[in-house]
C-alpha positions as CSV (number, residue, x, y, z in Angstrom):
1,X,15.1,-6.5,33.6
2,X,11.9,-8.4,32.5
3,X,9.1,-9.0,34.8
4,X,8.5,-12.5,36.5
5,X,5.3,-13.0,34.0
6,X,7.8,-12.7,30.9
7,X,5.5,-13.0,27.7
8,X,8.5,-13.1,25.4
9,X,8.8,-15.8,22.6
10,X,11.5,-18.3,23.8
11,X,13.5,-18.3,20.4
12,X,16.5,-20.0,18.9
13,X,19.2,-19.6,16.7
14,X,19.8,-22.7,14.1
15,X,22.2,-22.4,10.9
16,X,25.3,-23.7,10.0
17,X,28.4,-22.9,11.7
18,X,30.1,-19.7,11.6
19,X,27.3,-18.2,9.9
20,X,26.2,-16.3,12.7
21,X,29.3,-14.5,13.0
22,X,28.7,-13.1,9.8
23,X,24.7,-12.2,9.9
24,X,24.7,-10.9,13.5
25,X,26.2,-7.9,14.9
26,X,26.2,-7.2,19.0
27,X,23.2,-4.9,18.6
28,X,21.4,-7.5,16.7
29,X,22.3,-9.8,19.7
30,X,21.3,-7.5,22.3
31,X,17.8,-6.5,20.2
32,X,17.4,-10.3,20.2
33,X,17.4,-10.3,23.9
34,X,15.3,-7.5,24.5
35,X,12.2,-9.4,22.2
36,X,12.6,-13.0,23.1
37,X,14.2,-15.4,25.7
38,X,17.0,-16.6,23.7
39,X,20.6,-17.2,24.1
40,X,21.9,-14.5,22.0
41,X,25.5,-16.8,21.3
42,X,24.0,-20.2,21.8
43,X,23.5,-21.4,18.1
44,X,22.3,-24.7,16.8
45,X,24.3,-26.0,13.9
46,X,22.2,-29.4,14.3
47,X,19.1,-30.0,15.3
48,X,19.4,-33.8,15.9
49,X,22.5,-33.3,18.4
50,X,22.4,-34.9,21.0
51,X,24.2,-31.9,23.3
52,X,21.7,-30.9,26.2
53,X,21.6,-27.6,25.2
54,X,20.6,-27.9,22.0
55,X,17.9,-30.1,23.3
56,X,16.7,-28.0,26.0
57,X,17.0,-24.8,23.8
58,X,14.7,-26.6,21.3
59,X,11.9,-28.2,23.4
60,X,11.3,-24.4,24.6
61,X,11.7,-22.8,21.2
62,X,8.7,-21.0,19.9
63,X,10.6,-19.5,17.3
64,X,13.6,-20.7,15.0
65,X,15.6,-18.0,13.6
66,X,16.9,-19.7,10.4
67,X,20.1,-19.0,8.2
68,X,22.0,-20.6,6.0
69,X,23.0,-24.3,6.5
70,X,20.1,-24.8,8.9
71,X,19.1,-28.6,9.6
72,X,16.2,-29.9,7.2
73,X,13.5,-29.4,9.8
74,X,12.0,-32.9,9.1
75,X,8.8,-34.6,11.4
76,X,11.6,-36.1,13.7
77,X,12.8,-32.9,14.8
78,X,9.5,-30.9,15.2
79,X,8.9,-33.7,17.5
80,X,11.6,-32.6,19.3
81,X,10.0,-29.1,19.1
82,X,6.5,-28.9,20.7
83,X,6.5,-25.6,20.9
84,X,7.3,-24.2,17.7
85,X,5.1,-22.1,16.2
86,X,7.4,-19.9,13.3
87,X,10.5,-19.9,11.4
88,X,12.2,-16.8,10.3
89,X,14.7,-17.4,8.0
90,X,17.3,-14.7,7.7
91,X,17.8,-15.5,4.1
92,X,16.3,-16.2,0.7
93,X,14.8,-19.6,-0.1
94,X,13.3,-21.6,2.6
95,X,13.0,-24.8,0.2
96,X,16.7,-25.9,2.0
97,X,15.0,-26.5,5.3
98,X,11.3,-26.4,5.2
99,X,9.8,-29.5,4.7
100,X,5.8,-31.0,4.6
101,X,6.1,-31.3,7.7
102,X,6.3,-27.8,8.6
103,X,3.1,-26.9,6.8
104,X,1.4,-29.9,8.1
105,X,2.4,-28.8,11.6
106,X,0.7,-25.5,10.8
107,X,4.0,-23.6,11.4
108,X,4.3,-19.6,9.9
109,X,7.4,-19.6,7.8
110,X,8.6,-15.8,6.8
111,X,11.9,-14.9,4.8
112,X,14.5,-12.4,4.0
113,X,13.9,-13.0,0.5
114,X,13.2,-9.4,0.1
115,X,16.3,-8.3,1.5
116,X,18.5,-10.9,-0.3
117,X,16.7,-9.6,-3.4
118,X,18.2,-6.1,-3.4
119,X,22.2,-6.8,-4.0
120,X,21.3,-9.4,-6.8
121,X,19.4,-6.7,-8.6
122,X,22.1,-4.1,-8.1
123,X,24.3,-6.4,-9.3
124,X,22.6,-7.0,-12.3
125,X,22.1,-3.5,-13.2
126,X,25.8,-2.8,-13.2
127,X,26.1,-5.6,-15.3
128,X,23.7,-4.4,-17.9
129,X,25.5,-1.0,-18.1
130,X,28.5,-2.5,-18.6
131,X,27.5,-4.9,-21.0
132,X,26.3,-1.9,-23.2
133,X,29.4,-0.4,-22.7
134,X,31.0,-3.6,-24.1
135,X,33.4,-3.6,-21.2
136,X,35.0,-7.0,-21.3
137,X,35.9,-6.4,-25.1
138,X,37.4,-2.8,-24.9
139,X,39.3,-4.2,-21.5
140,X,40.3,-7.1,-23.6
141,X,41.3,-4.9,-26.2
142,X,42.9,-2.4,-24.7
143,X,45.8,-4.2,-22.8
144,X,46.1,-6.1,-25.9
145,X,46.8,-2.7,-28.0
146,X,48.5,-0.5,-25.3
147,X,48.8,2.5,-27.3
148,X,46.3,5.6,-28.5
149,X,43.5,4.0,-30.6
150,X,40.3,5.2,-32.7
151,X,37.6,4.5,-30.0
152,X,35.3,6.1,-31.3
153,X,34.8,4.2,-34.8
154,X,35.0,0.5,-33.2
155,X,32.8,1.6,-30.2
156,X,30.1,2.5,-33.3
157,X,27.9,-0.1,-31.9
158,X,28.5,0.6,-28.3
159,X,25.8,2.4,-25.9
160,X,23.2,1.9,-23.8
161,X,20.5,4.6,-25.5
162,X,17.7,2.6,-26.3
163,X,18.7,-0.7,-25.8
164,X,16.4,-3.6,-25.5
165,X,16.9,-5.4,-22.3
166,X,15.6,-8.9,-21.7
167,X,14.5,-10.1,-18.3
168,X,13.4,-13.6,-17.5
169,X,10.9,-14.3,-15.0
170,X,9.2,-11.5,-12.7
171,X,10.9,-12.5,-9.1
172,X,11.6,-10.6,-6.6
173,X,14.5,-9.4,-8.0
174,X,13.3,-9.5,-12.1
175,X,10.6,-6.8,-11.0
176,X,13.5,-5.1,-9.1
177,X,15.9,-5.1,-12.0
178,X,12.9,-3.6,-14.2
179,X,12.8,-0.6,-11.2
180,X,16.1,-0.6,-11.2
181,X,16.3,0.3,-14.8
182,X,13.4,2.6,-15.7
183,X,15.5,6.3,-15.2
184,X,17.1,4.1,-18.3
185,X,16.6,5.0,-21.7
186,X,15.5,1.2,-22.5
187,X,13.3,-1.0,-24.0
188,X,12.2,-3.5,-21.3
189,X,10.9,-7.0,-22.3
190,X,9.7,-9.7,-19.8
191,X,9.4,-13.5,-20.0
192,X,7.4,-15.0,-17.6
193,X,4.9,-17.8,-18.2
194,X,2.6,-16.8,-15.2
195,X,2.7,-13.1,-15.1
196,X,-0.5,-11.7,-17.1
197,X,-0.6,-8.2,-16.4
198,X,3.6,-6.8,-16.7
199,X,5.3,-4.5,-14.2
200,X,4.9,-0.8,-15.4
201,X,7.8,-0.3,-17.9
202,X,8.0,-4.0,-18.9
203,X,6.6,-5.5,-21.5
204,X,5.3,-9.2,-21.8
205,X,6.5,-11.1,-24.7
206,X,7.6,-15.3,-25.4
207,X,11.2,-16.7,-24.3
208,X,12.2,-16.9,-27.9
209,X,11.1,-13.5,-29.4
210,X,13.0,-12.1,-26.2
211,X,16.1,-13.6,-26.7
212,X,16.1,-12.8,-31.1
213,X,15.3,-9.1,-29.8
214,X,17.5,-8.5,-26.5
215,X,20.7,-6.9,-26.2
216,X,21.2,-8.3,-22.9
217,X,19.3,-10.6,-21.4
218,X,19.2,-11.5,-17.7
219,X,17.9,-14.4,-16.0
220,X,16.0,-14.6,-12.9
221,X,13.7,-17.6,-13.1
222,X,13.5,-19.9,-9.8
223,X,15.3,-23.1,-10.4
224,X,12.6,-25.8,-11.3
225,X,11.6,-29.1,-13.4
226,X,10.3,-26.9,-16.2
227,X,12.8,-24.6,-15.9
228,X,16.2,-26.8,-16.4
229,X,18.1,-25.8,-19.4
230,X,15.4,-23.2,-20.4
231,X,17.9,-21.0,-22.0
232,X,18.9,-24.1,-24.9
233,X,20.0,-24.0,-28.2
234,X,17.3,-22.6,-29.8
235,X,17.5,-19.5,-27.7
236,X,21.3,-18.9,-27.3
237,X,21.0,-19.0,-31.7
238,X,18.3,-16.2,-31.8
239,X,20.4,-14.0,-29.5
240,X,21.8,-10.9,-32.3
241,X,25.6,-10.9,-32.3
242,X,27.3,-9.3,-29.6
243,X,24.3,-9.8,-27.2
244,X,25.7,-10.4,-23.5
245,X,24.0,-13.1,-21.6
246,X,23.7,-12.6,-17.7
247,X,22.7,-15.2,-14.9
248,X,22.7,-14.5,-11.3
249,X,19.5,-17.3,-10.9
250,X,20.8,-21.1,-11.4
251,X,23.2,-22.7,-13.6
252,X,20.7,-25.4,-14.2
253,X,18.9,-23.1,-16.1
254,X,21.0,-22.1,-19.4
255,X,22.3,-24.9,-21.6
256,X,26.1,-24.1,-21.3
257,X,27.1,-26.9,-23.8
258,X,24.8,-24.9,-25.9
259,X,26.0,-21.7,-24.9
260,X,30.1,-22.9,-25.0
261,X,30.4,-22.5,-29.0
262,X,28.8,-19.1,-29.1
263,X,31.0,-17.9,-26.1
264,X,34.4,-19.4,-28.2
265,X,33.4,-17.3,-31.6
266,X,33.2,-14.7,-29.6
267,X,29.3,-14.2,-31.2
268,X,27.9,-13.3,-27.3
269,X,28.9,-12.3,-24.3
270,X,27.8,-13.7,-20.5
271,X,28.2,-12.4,-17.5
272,X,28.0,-15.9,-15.1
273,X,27.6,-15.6,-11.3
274,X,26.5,-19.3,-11.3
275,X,27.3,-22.2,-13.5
276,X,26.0,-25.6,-13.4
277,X,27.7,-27.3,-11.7
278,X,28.5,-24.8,-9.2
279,X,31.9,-24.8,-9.0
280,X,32.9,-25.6,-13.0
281,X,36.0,-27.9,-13.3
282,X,39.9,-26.3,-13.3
283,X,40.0,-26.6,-17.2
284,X,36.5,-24.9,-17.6
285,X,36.8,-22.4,-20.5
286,X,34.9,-20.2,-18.7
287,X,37.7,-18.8,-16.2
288,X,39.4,-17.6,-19.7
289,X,37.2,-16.1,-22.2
290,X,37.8,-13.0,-22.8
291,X,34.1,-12.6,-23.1
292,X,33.4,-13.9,-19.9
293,X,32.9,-12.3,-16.7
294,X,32.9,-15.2,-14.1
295,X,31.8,-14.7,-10.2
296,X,32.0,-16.9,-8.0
297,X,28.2,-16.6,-6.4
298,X,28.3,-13.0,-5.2
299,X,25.7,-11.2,-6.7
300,X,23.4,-12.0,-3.3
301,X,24.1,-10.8,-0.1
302,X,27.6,-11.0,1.3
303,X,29.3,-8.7,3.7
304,X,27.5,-6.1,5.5
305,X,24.7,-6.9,3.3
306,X,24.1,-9.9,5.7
307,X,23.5,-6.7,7.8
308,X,20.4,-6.2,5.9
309,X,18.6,-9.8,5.8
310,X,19.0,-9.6,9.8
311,X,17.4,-6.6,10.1
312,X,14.5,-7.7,8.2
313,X,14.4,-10.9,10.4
314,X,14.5,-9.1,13.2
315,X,11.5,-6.8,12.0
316,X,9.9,-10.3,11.4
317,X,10.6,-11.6,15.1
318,X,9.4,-8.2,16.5
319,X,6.0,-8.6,14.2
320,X,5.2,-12.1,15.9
321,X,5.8,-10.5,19.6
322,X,3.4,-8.0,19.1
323,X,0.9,-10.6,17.3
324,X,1.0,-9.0,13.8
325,X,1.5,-10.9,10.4
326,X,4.4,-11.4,9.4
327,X,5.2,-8.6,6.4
328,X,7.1,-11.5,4.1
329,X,5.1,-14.9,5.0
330,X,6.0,-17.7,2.8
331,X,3.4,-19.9,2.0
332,X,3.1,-23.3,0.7
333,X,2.0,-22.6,-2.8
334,X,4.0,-19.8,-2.9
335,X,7.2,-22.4,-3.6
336,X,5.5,-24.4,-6.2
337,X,6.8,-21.0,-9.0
338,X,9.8,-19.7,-6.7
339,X,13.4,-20.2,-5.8
């Protein structure tokens, strides 16, 4: 029971539908109820509905918590929001939904970017051990062969002792792949065109000389104008035979005409958890090469790692109750050189 004076933050769910199912356990429900005045299982797949509910819910809401497949929270419905004052987002980028409007308003915006960041960057360090372990080739090569082989001379080139590993752009989860792989015995280089001083471990060095002296090289750039197709021909040339290319960023950002004819010799390797476009046609190459490893979108949180980005959100939502910053507040410049 809450007393008659209830100073709790009226808050309400808004993402897209089914979503919620997946993010939210009962005792992230019931924790909801305890810090705000929400209805836990009312949630708000659009904002401009006309359903009552909806309406009423958002003309008291102080606070929106945010997911995937929220409505684009444009001046027309803040309108229908007076008392909104923050938006946690129980996810990774808040370009999707957060508008001008939202930092003209004056509204706190905070993320689970941090969360989010952790399963892409364990992801990728399996990768890179596997790539050094040239697994797709001695898989390939193995079921082709079926019988006792000399491993040990054709795996000559194999490892992963001192290794040079290429990393591209010091997000979140760049600087947590380059933690991720210091107990490593590797040689860590880092592309990124506004990072002066490098993580410890890392260091700084141009796109190009990266990619000429990278084993693997992993990109984790935020998709942008000047970063489209920054992984082009040049690049994907200076790459040294048998390098393995991995993306778990944005398909907008390699070249993969450029990158098709290196795949086919079989001169690199990739390891793609997005293309461009997303889904690549039925008679893509890509679903067949033996050099390819092709995931459909999973490196990021799926699962119980939902789990994880609620949790943080929640931490978030408890933060604002007790009038404290928000730990992960996004702000508008922040988006001008991120995801």
């Amino acid at each position: 029971m809450h007393p008659a004076t209830d100073n709790r933050p009226a808050l309400l769910l808004a993402m897209g539908p089914g979503i919620d199912e997946r993010l939210l356990t009962e005792a992230h429900r019931t924790r909801l109820t305890a810090l705000t005045r929400t209805e836990p299982h009312l949630v708000a797949h659009d904002l401009t509905s006309p359903d009552p509910r909806v309406t009423a819910a958002l003309a008291e809401a102080e606070i929106l918590l945010t997911c995937w497949g929220a409505t684009p929270l444009t001046a027309e419905v803040l309108d229908r929001a007076p008392r909104l004052r923050a938006v946690v987002h129980a996810a990774g980028s808040v370009k999707h939904h957060i508008t001008d409007a939202c930092w003209d308003r004056g509204l706190r915006i905070t993320s689970a970017a941090a969360a989010n960041a952790l399963p892409v960057a364990e992801y990728t360090l399996a990768a890179i051990l596997l790539a050094g372990k040239r697994v797709l080739h001695s898989a390939e090569r193995y079921a082709e062969l079926r019988a006792d082989h000399a491993w040990l001379a054709e795996s000559a080139a194999w490892g992963n002792y001192r290794r040079t590993i290429g990393i591209i752009g010091a997000s979140r989860i760049g600087r947590r792949v380059i933690e991720l792989l210091r107990p490593f015995d590797f040689e860590i280089l880092l592309y990124d065109p506004y990072v002066t001083v490098p993580p410890p471990g890392a260091e700084l060095t141009d796109l190009d000389e990266l990619c000429a002296r990278s084993t693997v090289v992993s990109v984790h750039a935020p998709q942008l104008p000047s970063t489209h197709r920054m992984i082009g021909a040049r690049q994907l040339a200076a790459m040294p035979d048998g390098a393995t290319l991995i993306n778990t960023a944005r398909g907008s950002l390699i070249d993969e005409t450029a990158l098709l004819p290196h795949l086919r010799a079989g001169r690199l390797d990739a390891i793609l958890d997005v293309t461009d476009p997303e889904l690549p046609p039925p008679d893509s190459p890509l679903y067949t090469l033996p050099n390819v490893l092709l995931t459909p979108h999973v490196a990021g949180s799926l699962g119980n790692e939902l789990h994880r980005m609620a949790d943080q959100a929640l931490e978030e939502v408890a933060r604002y109750g007790r009038g404290e910053p928000f730990a992960e507040e996004v702000r508008a410049s922040d988006l001008r050189h991120s995801a």
